[in-house]
VOPAGU-2260 file (C-alpha; in pm, 1 decimal, decimal comma):
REM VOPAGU-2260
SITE   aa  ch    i         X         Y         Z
SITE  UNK   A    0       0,0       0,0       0,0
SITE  UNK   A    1     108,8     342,0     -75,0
SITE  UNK   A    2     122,0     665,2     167,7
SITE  UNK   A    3     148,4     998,0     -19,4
SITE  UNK   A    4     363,3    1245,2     213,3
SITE  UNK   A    5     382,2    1568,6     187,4
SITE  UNK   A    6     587,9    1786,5     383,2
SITE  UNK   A    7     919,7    2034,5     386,7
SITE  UNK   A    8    1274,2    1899,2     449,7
SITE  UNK   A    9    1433,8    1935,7     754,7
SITE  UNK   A   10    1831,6    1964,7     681,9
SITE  UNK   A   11    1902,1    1858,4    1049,4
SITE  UNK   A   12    1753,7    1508,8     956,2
SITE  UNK   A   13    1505,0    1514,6    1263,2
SITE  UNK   A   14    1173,3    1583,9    1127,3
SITE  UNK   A   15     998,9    1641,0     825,2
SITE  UNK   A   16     982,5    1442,4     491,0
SITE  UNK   A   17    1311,5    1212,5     643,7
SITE  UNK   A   18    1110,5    1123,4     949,0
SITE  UNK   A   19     797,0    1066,5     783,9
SITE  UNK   A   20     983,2     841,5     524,1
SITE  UNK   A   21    1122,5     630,8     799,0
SITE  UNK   A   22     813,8     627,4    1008,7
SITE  UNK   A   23     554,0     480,8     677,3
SITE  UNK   A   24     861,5     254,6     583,6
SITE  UNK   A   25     911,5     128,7     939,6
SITE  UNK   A   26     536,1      55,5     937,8
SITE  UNK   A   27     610,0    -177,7     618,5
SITE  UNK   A   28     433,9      19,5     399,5
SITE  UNK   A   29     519,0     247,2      56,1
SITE  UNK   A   30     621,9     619,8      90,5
SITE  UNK   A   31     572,4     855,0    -210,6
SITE  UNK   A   32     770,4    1182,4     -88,1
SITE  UNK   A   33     634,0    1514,7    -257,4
SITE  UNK   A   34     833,6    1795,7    -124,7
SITE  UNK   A   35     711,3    2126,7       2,8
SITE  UNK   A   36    1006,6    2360,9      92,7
SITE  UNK   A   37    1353,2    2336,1     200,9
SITE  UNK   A   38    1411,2    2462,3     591,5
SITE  UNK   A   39    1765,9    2552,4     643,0
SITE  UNK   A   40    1802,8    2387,5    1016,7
SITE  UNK   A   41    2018,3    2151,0    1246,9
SITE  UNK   A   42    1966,6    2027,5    1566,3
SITE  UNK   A   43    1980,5    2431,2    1779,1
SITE  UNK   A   44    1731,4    2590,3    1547,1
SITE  UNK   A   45    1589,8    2714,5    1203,2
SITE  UNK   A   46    1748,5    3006,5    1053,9
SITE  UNK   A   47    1516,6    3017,3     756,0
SITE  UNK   A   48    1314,1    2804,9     462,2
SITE  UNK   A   49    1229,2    2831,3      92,4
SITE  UNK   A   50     917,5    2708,8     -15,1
SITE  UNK   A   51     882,2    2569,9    -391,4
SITE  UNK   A   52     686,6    2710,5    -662,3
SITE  UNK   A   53     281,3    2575,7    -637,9
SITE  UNK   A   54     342,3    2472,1    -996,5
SITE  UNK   A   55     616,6    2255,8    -873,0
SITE  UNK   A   56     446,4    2077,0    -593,6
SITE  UNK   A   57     124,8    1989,1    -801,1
SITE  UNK   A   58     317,5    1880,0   -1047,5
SITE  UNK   A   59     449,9    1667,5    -770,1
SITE  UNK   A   60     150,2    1543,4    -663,5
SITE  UNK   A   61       6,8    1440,1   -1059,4
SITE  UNK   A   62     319,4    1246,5   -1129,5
SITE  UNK   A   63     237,5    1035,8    -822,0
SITE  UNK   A   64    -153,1    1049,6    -865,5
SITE  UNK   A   65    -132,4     869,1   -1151,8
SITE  UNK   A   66      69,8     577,5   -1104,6
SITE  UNK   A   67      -7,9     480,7    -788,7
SITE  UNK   A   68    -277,9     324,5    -524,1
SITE  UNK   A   69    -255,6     580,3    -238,2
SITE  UNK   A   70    -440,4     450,3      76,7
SITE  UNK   A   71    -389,2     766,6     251,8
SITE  UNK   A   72    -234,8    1112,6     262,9
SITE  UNK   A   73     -23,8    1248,6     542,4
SITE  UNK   A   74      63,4    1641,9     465,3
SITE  UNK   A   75     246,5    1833,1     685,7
SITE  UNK   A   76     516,4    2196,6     616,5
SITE  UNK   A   77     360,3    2352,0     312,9
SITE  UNK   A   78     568,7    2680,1     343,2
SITE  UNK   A   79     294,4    2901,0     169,9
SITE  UNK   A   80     -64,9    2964,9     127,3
SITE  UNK   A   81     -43,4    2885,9    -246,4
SITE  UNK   A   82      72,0    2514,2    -177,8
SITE  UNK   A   83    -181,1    2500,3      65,1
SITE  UNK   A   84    -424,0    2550,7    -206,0
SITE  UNK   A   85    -250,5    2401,6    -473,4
SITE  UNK   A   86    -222,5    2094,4    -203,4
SITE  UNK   A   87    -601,1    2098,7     -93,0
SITE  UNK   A   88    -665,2    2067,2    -441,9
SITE  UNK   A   89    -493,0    1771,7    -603,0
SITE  UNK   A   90    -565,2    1561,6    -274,1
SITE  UNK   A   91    -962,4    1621,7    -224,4
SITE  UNK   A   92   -1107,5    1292,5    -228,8
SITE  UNK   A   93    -852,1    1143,5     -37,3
SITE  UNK   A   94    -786,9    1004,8     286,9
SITE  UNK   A   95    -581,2    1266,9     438,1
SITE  UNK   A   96    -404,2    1338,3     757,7
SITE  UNK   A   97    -334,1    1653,2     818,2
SITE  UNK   A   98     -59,4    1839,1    1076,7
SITE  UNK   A   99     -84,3    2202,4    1045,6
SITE  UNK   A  100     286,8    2279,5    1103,0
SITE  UNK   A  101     275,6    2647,1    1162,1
SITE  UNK   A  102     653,6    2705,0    1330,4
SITE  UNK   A  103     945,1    2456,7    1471,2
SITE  UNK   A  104     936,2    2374,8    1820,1
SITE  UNK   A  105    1178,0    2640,8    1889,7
SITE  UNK   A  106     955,8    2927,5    1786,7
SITE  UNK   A  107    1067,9    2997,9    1414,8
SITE  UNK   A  108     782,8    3048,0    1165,0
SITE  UNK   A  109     685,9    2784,1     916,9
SITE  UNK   A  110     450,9    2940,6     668,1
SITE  UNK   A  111     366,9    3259,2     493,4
SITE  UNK   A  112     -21,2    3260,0     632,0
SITE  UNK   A  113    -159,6    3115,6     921,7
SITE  UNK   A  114    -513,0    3160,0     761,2
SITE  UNK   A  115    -454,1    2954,1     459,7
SITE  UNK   A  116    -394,1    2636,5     614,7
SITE  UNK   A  117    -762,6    2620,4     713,7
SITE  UNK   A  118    -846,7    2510,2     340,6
SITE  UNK   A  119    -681,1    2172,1     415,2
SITE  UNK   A  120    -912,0    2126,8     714,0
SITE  UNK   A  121   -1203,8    2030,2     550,0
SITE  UNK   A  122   -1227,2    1676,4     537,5
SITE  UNK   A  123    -949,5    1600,3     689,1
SITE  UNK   A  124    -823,1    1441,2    1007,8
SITE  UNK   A  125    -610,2    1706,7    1190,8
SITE  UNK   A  126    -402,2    1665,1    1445,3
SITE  UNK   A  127    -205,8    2002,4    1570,5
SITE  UNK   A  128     -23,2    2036,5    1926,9
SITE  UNK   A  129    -193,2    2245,4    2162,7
SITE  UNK   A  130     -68,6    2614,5    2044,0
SITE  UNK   A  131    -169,2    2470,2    1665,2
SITE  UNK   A  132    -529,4    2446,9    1801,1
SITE  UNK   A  133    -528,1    2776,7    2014,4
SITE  UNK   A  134    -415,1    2911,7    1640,3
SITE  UNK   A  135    -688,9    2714,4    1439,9
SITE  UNK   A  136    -930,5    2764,1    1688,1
SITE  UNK   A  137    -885,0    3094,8    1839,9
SITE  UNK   A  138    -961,2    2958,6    2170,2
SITE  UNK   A  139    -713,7    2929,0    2498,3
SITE  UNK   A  140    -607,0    2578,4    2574,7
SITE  UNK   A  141    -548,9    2544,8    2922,1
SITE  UNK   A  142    -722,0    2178,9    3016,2
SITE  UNK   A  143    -872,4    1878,7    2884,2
SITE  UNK   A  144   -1231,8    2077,1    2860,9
SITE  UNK   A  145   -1070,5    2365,0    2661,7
SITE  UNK   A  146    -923,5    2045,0    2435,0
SITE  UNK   A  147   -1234,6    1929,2    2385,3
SITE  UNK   A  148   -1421,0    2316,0    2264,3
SITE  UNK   A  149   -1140,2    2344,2    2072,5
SITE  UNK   A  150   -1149,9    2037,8    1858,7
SITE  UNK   A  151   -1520,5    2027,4    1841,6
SITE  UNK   A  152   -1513,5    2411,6    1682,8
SITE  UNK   A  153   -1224,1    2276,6    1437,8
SITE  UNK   A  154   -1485,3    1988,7    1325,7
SITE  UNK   A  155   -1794,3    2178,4    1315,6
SITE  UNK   A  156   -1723,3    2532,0    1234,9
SITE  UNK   A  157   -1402,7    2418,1     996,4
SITE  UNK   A  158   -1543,6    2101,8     837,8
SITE  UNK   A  159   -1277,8    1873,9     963,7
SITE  UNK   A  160   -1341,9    1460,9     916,1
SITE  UNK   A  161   -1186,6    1453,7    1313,7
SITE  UNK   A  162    -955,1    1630,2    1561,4
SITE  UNK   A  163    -692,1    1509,7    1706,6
SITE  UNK   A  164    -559,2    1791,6    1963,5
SITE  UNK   A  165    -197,5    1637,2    2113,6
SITE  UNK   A  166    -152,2    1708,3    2506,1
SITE  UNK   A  167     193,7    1722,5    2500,1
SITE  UNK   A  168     220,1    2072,4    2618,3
SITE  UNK   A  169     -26,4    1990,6    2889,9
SITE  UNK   A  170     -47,8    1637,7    3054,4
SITE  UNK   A  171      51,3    1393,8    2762,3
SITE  UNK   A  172    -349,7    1366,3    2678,2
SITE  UNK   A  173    -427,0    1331,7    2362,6
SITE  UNK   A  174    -791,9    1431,4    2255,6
SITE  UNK   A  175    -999,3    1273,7    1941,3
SITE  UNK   A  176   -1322,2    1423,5    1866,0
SITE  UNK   A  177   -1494,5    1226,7    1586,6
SITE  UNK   A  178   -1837,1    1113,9    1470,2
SITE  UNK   A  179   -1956,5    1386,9    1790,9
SITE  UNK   A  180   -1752,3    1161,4    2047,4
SITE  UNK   A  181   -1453,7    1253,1    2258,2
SITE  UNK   A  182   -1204,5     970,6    2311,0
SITE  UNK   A  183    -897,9    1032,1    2553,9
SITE  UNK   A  184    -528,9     889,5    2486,4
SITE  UNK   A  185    -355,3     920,8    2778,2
SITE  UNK   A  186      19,9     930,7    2743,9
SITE  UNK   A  187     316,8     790,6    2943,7
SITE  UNK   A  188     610,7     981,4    3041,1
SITE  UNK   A  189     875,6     898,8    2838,2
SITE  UNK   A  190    1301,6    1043,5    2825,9
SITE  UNK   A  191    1448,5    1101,9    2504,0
SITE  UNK   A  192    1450,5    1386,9    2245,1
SITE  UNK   A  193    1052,7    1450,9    2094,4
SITE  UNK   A  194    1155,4    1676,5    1777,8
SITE  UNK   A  195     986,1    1540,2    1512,1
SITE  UNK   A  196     687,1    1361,6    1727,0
SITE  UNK   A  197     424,4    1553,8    1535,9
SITE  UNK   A  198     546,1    1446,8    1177,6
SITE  UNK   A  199     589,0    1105,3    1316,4
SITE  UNK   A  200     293,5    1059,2    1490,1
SITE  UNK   A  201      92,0    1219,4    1197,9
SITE  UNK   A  202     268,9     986,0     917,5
SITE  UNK   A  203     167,4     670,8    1144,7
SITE  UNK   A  204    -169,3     772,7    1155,0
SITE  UNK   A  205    -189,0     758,9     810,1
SITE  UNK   A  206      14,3     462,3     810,1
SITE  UNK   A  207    -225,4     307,1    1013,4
SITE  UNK   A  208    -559,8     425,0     839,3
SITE  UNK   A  209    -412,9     316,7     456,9
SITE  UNK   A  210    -363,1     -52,8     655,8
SITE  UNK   A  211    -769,8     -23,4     732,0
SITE  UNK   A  212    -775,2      -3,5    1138,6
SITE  UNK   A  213   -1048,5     241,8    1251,7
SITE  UNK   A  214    -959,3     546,1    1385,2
SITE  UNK   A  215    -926,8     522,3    1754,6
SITE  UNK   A  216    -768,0     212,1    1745,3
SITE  UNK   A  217    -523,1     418,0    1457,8
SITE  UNK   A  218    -460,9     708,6    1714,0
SITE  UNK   A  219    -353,8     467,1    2018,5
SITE  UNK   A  220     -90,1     251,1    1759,8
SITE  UNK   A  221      33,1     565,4    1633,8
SITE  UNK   A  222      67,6     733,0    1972,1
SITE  UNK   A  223     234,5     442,7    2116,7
SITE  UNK   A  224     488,5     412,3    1828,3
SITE  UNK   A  225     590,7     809,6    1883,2
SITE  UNK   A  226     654,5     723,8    2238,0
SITE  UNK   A  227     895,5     433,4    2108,8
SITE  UNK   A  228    1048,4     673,7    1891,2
SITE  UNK   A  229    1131,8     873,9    2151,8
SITE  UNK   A  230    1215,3     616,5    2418,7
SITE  UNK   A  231    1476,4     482,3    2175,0
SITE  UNK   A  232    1549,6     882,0    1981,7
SITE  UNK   A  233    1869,0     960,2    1818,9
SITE  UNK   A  234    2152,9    1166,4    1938,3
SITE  UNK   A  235    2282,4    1297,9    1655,2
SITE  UNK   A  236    1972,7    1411,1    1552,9
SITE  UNK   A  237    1854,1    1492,5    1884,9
SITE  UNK   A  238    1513,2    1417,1    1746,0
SITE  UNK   A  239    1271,9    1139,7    1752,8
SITE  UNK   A  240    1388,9     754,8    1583,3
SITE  UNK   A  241    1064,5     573,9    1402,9
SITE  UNK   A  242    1315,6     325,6    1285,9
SITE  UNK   A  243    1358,0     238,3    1639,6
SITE  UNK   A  244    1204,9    -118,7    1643,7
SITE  UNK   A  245    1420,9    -203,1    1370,1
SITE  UNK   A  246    1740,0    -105,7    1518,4
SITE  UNK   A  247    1623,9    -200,4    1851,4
SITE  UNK   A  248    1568,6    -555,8    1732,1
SITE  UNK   A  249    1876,9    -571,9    1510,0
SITE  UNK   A  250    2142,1    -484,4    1823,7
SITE  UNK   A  251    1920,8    -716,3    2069,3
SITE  UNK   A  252    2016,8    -977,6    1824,0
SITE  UNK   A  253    2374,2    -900,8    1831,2
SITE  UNK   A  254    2410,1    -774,4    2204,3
SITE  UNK   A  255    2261,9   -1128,2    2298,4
SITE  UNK   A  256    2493,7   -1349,4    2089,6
SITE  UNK   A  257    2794,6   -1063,2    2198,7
SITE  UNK   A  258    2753,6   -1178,1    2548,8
SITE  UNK   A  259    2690,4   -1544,4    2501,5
SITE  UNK   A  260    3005,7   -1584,4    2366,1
SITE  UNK   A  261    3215,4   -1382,1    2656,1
SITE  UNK   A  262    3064,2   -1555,0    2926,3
SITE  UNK   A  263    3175,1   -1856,7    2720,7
SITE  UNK   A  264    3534,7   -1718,9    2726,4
SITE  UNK   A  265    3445,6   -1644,8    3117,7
SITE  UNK   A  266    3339,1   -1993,7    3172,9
SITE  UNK   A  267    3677,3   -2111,7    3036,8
SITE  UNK   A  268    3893,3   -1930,2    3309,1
SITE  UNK   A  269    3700,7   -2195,3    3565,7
SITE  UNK   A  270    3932,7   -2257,6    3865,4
SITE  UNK   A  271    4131,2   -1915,7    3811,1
SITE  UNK   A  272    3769,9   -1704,9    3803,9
SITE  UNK   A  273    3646,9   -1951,0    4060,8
SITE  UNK   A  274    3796,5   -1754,5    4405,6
SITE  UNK   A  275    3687,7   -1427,3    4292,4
SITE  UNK   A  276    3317,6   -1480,0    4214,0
SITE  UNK   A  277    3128,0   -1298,4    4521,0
SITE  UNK   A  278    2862,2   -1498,3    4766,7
SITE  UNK   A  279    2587,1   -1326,5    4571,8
SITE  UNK   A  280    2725,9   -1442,4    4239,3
SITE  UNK   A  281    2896,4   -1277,8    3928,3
SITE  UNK   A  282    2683,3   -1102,4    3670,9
SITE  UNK   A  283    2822,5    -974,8    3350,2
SITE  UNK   A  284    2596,7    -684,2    3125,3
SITE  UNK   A  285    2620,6    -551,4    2803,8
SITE  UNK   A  286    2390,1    -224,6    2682,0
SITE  UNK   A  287    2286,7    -199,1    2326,2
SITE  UNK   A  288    2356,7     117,4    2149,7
SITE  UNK   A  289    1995,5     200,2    2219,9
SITE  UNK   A  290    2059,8     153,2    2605,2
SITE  UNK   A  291    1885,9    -174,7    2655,1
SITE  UNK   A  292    2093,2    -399,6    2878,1
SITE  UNK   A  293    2133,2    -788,9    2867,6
SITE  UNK   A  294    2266,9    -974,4    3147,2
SITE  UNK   A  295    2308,0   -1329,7    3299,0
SITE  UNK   A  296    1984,1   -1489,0    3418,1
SITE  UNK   A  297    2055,9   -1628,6    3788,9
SITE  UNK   A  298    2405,4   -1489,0    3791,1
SITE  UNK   A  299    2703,5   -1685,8    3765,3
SITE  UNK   A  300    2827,7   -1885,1    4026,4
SITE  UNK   A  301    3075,5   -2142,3    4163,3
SITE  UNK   A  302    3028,8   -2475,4    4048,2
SITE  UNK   A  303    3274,3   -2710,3    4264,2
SITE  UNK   A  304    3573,5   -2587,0    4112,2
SITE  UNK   A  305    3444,1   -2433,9    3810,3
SITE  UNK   A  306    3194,4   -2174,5    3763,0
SITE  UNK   A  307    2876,9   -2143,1    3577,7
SITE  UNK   A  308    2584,2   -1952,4    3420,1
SITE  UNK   A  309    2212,2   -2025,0    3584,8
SITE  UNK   A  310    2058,6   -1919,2    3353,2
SITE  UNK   A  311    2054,7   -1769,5    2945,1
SITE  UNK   A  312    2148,9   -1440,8    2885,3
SITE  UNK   A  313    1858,0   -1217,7    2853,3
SITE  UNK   A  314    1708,8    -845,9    2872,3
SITE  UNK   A  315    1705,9    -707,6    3197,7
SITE  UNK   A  316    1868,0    -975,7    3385,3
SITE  UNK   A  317    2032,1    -758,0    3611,3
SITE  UNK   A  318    1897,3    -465,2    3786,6
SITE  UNK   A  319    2197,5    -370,9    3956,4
SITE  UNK   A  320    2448,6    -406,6    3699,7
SITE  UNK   A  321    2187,8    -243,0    3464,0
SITE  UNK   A  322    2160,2      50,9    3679,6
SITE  UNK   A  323    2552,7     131,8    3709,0
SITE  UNK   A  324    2615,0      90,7    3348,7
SITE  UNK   A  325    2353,8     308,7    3228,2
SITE  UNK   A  326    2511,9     540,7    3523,0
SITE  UNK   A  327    2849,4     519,6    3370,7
SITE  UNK   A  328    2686,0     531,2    3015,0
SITE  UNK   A  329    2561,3     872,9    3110,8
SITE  UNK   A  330    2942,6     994,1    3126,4
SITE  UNK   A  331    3108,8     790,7    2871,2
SITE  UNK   A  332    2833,0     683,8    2637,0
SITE  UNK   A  333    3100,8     444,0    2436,9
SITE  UNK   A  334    3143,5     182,5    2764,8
SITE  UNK   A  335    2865,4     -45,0    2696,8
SITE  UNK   A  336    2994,6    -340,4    2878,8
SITE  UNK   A  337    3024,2    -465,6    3307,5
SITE  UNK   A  338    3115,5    -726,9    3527,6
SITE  UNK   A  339    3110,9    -742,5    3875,9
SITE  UNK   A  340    3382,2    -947,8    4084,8
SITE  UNK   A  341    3447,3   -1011,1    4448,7
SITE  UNK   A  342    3710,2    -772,5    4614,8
SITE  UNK   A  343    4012,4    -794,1    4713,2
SITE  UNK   A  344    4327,8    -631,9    4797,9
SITE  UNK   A  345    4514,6    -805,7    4539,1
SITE  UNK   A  346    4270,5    -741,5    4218,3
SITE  UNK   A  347    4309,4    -317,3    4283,4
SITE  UNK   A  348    4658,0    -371,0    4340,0
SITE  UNK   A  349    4710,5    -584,4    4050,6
SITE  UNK   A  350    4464,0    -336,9    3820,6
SITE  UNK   A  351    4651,1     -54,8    3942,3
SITE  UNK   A  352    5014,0    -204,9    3806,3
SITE  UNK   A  353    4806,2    -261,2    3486,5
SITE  UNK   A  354    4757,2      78,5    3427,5
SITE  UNK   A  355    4426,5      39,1    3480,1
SITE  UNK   A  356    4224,9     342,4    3585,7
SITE  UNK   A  357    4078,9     277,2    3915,9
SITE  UNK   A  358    3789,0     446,1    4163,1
SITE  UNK   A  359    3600,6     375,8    4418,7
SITE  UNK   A  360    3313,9     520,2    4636,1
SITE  UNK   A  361    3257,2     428,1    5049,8
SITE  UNK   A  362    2878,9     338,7    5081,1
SITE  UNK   A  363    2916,9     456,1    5436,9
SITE  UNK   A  364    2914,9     831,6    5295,1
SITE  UNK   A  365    2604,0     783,9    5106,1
SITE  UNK   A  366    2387,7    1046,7    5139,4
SITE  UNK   A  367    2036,5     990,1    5411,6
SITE  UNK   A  368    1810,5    1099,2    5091,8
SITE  UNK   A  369    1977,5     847,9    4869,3
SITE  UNK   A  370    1948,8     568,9    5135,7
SITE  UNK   A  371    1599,9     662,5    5155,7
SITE  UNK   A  372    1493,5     678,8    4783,5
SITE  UNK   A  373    1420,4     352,0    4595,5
SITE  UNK   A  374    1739,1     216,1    4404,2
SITE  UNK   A  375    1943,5     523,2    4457,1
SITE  UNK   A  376    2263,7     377,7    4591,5
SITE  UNK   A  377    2414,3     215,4    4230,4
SITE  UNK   A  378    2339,9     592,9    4087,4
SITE  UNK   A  379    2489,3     778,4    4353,3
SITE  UNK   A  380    2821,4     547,5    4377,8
SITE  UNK   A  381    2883,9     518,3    3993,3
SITE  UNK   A  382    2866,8     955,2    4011,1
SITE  UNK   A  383    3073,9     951,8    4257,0
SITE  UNK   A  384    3363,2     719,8    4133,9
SITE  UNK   A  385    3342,7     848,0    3802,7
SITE  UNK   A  386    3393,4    1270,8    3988,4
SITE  UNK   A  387    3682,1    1135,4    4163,3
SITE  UNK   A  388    3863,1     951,8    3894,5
SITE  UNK   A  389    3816,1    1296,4    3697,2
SITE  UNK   A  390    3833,0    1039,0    3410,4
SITE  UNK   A  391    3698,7     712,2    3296,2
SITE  UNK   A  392    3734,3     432,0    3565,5
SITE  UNK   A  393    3785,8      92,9    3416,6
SITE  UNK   A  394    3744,4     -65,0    3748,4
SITE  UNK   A  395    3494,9      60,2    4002,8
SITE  UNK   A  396    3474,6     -46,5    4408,8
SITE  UNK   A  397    3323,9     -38,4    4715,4
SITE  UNK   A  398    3413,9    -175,3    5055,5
SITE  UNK   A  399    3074,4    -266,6    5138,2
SITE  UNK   A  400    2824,5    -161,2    5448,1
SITE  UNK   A  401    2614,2    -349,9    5671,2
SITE  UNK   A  402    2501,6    -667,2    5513,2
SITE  UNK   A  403    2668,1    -536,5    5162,4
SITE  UNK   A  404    2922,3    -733,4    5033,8
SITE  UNK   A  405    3235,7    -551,6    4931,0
SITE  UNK   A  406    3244,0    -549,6    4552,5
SITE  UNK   A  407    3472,7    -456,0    4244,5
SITE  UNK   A  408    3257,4    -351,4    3915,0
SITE  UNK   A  409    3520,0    -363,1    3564,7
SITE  UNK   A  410    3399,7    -153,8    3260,4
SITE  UNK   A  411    3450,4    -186,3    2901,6
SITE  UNK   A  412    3395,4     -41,8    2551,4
SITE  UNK   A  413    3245,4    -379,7    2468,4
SITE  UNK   A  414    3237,9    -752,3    2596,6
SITE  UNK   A  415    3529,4    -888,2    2487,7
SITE  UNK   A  416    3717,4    -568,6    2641,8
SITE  UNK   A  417    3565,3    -666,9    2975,1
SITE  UNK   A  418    3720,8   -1018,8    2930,7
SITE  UNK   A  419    4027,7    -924,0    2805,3
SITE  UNK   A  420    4056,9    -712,2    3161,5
SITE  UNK   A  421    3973,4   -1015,4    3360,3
SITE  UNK   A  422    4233,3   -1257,9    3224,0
SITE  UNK   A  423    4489,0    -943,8    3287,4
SITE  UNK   A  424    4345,3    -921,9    3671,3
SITE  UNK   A  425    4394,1   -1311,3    3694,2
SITE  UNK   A  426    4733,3   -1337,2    3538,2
């Protein structure tokens, strides 16, 4: 199935036509792009645009038309009011989706006239933010009731098919109004970047309505793949990543089968690892480049004179180790990779001659607000370490506390680093 898209480029690669390529493509169905103007941005800000010629973009639009099936229409930048008519035009009749993009999230202007996006209303399913609707509506948003006057004046008094009004400037809400009903999306609260969430949550609307779900059930898929996108966003971009399920499953594949193997190579050291694995057991975890973590299932443990996996390696097998590597992650995004070992003199003496870079923080300093919050003590030590290091530790301690067991953490770029560090420490 194909999903027409039409929409302005964002030269920072976070929104626009990129993001909605990604997002119908990531949905496994057909994107035909049809640009709308060229925004000169990056990741700070837009310092300007140039929309195309009308004559351009409906030409555009016909070469498209009339080749192709399109199940729906997502339309989003059009840059000026004669696109918007030229636009409204060539699509009428379709199933369109429309996000009236009237300036970027930080505040620059995105069209010529406000006014003349109204002609693509009629008939369509809109979905602006909350300023979009104070704009379209002329009414101040300031709760779910003022959500609802506002979308119901957008359908009745502007002709649109349904409103979608998006509650992300207020409590993550988002509001349909169709058919004269109100249904309420409530969102969850979710860290990453969220520039481009409007083009992607628009484009998977579409997505979703040119695959034939109805449209509440479109709205919820669509919201809940925007809040994937920007549970799993991109850096570079600092914007939202619709290809996220992709990726995500591509490096749980290889993080899995990563770690499998070391813990194999682990397994292997047997009587040498043997006196160093702690009475709570050794764990070793690995983070994907998205920040998921795989660990060892049960821990490893002695095994007479041996040692041992209890378990497979799988996601979120360790909450502890999974805590101080995303910790550590936060300061040196490039160590993706930990093991924890019992302590002992000898191992920081031996790491030190190494050239290793060690740390260490005394639980018995920990802070009476960080004792009391839940799972605050991993955080808290990992900062701490890492401050007084003034660099990146490669092997992180503690001496222990009351009913703690003194403990040595060792870091690494990846899992065979971590490893290659312990066969070092064992000689």
């Amino acid at each position: 199935m194909a999903v027409l898209i039409v929409a302005g480029l964002d030269t920072g690669g976070g929104a626009g036509l990129k993001a909605d390529i990604e997002t119908v493509s990531a949905l496994s169905e057909h994107p035909l792009p049809v640009l709308t103007a060229v925004t000169y941005q990056n990741p700070e800000g837009v310092s300007g645009y140039h929309p195309l010629p009308p004559e351009v973009v409906r030409r555009e639009l016909r070469a498209v038309k009339g080749h192709f099936d399109i199940n729906a229409v997502k339309i989003g930048m059009l840059g000026s009011g004669g696109i918007a008519k030229a636009v409204a035009k060539e699509t009428e009749g379709l199933r369109r989706v429309f996000d009236p993009v009237m300036a970027s999230s930080t505040g620059e202007k995105l069209v010529d006239d406000i006014e003349s996006l109204k002609v693509l209303v009629e008939g369509s399913i809109v979905t602006p933010n909350v300023p979009e609707a104070e704009a379209l509506s002329g009414l101040k948003i300031r709760s779910i009731e003022d959500m609802k006057e506002s979308a119901r004046f957008i359908a009745q008094t502007l002709k649109a098919e349904a409103v979608i009004v998006k509650g992300g400037h207020l409590d993550l809400t988002d509001l349909l109004y169709w058919n004269g009903e109100f249904f309420e999306f409530k969102g969850r609260k979710v860290d990453g970047f969220t520039h481009g969430t409007g083009c992607a949550f628009s484009s998977a609307l579409a997505t979703f309505l040119a695959k034939g779900l109805e449209l509440p059930e479109a709205v919820e898929r669509a919201k809940r793949f925007v809040e994937n996108s920007i549970r799993f966003s991109k850096t570079e971009a600092k914007a939202v990543n619709p290809l996220w399920k992709l990726q995500r499953d591509s490096h749980r594949w290889r993080a899995r089968e990563e770690l499998e193997k070391a813990v194999e190579e682990l397994v292997k050291l047997g009587e040498q690892l043997n006196p160093h694995v702690p009475e709570v057991g050794t764990n070793f975890a690995l983070a994907t480049p998205l920040g998921e973590v795989f660990a060892v299932k049960g821990r490893i443990v002695r095994y007479g004179k041996a040692v041992k996996p209890v378990g497979p390696v799988e996601l979120n097998a360790s909450d502890h180790l999974r805590r101080a590597l995303l910790k550590m992650r936060e300061f040196y995004p490039e160590v993706r990779a930990v093991l924890n070992l019992r302590y002992s003199e000898g191992l920081i003496e031996r790491a030190e001659k190494l050239g290793l870079t060690v740390s260490f923080y005394d639980r018995r300093e920990e802070p009476e607000e960080v004792k009391r919050a839940e799972r605050g003590t991993m955080e808290w030590g990992i900062e701490t370490a890492v401050k007084k290091a003034g660099r990146k530790p490669d092997l992180v301690y503690h001496l222990g506390d009351w009913g703690k067991e003194p403990m040595v953490l060792i870091f690494g770029r990846d899992a065979r680093e971590v490893v290659r560090k312990v066969k070092e420490l064992l000689g």
